[in-house]
C-alpha positions as CSV (number, residue, x, y, z in Angstrom):
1,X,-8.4,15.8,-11.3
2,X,-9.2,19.0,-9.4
3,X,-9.8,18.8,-5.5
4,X,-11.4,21.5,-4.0
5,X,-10.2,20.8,-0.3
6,X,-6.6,20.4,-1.8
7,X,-4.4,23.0,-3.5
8,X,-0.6,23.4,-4.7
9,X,2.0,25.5,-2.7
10,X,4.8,26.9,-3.4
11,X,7.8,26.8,-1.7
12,X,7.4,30.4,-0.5
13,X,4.1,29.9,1.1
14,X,3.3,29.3,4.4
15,X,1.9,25.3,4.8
16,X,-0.6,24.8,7.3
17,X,-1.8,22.0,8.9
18,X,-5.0,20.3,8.1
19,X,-8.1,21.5,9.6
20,X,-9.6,19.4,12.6
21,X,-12.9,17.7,9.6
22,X,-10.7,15.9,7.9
23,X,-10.0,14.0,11.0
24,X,-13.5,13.7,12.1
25,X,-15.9,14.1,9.0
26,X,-17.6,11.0,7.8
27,X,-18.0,12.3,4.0
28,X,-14.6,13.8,3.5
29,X,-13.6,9.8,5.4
30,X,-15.0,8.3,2.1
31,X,-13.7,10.7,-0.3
32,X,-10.1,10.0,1.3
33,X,-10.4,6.2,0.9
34,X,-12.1,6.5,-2.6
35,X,-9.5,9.4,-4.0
36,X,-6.8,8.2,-2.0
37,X,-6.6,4.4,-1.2
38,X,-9.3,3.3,-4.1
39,X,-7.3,5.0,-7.1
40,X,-3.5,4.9,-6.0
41,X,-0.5,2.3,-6.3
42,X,-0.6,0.2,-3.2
43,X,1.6,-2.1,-2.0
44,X,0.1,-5.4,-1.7
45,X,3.3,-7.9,-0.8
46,X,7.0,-9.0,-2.5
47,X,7.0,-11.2,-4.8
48,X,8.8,-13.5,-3.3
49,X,5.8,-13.9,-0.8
50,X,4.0,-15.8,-4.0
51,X,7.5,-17.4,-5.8
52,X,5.9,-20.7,-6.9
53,X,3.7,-21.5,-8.9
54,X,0.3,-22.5,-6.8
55,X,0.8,-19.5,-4.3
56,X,-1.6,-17.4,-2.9
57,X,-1.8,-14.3,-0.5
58,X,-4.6,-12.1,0.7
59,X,-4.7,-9.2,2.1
60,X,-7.8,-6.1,2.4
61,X,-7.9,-3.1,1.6
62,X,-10.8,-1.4,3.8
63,X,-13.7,-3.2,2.7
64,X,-12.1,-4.6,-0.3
65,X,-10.8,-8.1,-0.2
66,X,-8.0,-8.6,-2.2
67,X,-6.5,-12.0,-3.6
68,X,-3.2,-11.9,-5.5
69,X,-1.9,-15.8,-7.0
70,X,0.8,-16.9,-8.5
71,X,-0.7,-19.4,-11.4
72,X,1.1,-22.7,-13.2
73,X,1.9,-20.6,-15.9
74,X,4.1,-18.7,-14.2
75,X,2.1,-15.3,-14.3
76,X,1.2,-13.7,-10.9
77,X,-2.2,-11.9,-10.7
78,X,-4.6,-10.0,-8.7
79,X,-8.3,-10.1,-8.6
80,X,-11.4,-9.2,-6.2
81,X,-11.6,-12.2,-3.5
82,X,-15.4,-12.9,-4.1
83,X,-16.6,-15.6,-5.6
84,X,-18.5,-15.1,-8.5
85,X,-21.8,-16.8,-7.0
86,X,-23.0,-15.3,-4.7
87,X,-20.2,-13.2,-3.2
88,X,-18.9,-15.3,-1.0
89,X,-15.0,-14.7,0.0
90,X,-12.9,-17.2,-1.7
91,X,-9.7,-17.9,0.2
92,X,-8.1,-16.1,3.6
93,X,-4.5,-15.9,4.3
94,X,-1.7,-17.5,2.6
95,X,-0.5,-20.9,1.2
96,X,-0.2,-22.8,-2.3
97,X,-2.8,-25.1,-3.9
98,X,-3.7,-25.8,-7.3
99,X,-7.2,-24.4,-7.1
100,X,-9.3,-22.1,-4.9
101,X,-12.7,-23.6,-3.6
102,X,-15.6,-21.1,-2.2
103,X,-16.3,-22.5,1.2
104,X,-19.8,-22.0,0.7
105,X,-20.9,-23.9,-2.5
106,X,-18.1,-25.3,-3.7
107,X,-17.1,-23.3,-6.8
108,X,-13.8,-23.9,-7.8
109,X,-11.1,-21.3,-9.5
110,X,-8.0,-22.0,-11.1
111,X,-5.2,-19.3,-10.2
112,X,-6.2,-17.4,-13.4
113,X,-9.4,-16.6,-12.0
114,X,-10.9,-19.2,-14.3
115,X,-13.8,-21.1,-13.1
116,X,-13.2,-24.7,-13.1
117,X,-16.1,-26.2,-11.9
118,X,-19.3,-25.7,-9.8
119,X,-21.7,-28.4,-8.7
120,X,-24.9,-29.9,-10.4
121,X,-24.0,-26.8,-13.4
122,X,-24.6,-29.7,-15.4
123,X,-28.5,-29.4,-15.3
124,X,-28.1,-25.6,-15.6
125,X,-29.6,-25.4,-19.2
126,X,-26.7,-22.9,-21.0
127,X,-24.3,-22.4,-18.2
128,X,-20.9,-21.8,-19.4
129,X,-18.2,-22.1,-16.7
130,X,-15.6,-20.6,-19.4
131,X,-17.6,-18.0,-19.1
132,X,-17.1,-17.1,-15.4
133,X,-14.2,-15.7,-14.3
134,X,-13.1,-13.6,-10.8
135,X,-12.5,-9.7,-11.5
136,X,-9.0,-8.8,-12.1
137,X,-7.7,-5.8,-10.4
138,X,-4.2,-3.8,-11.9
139,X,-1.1,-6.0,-10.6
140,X,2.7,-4.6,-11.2
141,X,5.7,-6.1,-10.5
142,X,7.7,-3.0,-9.2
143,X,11.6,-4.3,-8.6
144,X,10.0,-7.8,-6.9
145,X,7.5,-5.4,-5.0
146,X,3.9,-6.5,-6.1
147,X,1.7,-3.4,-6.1
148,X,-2.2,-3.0,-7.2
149,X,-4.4,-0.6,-8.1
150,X,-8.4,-0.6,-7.8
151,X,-8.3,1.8,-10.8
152,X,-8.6,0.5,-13.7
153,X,-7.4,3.7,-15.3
154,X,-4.7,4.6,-13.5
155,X,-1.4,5.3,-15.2
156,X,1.7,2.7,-14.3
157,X,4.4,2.9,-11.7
158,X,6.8,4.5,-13.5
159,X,4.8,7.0,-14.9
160,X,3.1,7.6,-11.3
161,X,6.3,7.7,-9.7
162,X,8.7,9.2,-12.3
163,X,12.5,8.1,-11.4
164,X,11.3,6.3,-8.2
165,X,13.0,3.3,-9.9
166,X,16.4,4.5,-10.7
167,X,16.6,5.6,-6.7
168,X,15.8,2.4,-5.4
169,X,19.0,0.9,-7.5
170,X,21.2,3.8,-6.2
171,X,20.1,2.8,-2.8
172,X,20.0,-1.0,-3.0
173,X,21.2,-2.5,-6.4
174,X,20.6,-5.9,-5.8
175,X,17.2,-5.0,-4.7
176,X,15.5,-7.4,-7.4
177,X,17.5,-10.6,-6.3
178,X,16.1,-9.8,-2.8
179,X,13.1,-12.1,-0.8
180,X,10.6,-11.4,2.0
181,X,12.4,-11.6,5.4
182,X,10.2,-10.1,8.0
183,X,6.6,-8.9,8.5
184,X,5.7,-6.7,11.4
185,X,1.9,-5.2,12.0
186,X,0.8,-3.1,15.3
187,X,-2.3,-1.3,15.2
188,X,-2.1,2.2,16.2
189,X,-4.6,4.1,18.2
190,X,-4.9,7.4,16.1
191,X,-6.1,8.5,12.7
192,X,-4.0,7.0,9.4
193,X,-2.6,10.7,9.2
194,X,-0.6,10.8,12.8
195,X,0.6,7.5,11.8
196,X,2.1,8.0,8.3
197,X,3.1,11.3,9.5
198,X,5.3,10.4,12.5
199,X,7.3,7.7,10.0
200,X,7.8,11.1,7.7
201,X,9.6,13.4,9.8
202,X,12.3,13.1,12.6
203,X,11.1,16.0,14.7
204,X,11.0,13.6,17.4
205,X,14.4,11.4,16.6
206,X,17.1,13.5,19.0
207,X,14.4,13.5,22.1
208,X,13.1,9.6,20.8
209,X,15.6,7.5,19.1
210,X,19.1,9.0,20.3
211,X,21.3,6.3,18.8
212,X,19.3,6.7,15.6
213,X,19.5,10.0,15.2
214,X,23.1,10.2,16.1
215,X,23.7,7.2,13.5
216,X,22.0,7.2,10.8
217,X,19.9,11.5,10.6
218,X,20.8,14.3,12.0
219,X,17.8,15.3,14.1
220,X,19.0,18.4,13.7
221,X,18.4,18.8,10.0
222,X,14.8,19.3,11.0
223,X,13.3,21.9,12.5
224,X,9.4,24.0,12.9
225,X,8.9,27.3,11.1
226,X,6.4,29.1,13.3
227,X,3.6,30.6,11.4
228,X,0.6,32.7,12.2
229,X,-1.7,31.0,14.1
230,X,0.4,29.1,15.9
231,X,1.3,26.5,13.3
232,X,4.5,25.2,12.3
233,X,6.1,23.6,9.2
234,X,8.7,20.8,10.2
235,X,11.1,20.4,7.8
236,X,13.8,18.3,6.9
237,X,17.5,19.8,5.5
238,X,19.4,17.1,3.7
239,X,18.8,15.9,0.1
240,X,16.7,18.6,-1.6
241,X,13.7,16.6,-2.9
242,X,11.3,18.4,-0.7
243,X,7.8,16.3,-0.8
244,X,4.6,17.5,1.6
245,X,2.5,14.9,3.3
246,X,-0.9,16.0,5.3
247,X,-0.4,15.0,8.8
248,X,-2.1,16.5,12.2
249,X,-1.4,18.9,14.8
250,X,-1.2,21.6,12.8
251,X,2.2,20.4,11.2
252,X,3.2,19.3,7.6
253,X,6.5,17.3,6.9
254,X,8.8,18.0,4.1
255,X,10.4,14.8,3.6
256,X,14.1,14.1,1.6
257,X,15.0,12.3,-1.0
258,X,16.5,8.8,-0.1
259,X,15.7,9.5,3.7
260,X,13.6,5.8,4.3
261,X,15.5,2.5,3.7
262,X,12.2,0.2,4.3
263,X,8.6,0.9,2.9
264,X,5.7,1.3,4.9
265,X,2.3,0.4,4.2
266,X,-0.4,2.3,6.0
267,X,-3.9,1.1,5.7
268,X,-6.6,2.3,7.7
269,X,-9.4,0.3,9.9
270,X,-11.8,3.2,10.6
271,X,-11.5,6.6,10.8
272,X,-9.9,6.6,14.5
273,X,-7.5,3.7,14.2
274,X,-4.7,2.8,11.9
275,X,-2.6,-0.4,10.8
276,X,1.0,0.3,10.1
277,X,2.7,-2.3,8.5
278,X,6.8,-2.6,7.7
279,X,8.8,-5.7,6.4
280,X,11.7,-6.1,5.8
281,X,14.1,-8.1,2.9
282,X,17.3,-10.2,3.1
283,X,20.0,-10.9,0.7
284,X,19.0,-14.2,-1.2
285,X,21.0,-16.8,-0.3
286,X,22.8,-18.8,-3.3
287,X,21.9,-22.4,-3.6
């Protein structure tokens, strides 16, 4: 797919920051969450959020509600959280039963997606509840991370994020026999760019975290190329794997291999305002 807002730079070329529309511009807003959140791997929760069988969690994804189960037979599953009557959302938040009943007229789901039942269908003349099911969206189990994708056609994990997986084991190898420890969500009062940026550079670490960047990165390792215009490049020195993320005021971050020990999922709420969310997991503990 060819974007002609977007091009590929080399290494040798100047990066400049993004220009002051794509902060602002209502159309280039929907193109972003269509090209961007609509048609990418997302991370929706761990899987040990939904471990037993009659589990469920929902979550959105801008004005897509999301439902992901866990059903008796062990599989877990994602679909569209709209009941197949009359569009109706189907469950909100989080807990375990063994089917899902539409507040509004009663249909019933099983935690395949299957319809179970709806009242009176009886004196429908040919209505076929195994007929009826709730639309499945792209689920994958990612080393216990559950992570979905809107498009349909969109190739897999692995061959989306091409030795992703082997990292992840360097850096944790009991990261599959880890559970869900710790949620944390605080809404942000800036554009979904400023926000992902500032968790992909430490710039700001030596003047902002001290004991952080003294402990764990060397603030130092980063530093701004000044560029014409006034524009700078922050960019980070250890690890080699040198990745670009568009981020504003005039700055794009170069961001190491192996530099983040948690993942962050950044979601946005409107086109001024963000929702960054991080949790954490913990060691399973043996029974």
């Amino acid at each position: 797919m060819t974007n002609p807002d977007l091009k590929v730079v080399a290494d040798s070329d100047p990066v400049m920051g993004l220009d002051a529309r794509y902060f602002t511009d209502r159309e280039l807003y929907r193109r972003i969450v269509d090209q961007v959140f609509y048609k990418n791997w997302l991370l929706a929760c761990h899987s040990s959020q939904v471990g037993k069988p009659g589990d469920y969690l929902t979550l959105e994804i801008y004005d897509q509600d999301i439902l992901v189960t866990h059903d008796r037979d062990g599989a877990i599953r994602a679909f569209y959280n709209v009941c197949q009557h009359r569009g109706h959302k189907l469950a909100s938040g989080s807990g375990n039963k063994k089917l899902l009943v539409c507040p509004y007229h009663a249909w019933s789901y099983d935690l395949r997606g299957q319809l179970k039942a709806a009242p009176h269908a009886n004196k429908v003349p040919g209505f076929d509840s195994s007929k009826i099911c709730l639309t499945e969206i792209r689920l994958e189990n990612f080393l216990g991370f559950l992570f979905i994708n809107l498009d349909p056609d969109a190739a897999g994990m692995d061959q989306t994020y091409p030795g992703i997986r082997d990292e992840m084991f360097k850096l944790c190898p009991d990261v599959e026999q880890r559970k869900y420890a710790y949620h944390h969500t605080a809404d942000e009062g800036c554009n979904w760019f400023v926000a992902v940026e500032n968790y992909n550079e430490c710039y700001h670490c030596s003047n902002c975290h001290p004991s952080f960047a003294k402990g764990i990165i060397e603030g130092a390792a980063s530093y701004v190329q000044a560029h014409a215009q006034r524009r700078g490049l922050v960019r980070h020195q250890r690890r080699g794997l040198r990745q670009l993320f568009p981020v504003a005021g005039n700055i794009d971050t170069v961001l190491p291999r192996g530099s983040g020990q948690q993942l962050h999922l950044a979601a946005a709420r409107g086109r001024r305002r963000a929702r960054v969310s991080q949790f954490l997991l913990q060691q399973r503990r043996s029974r």
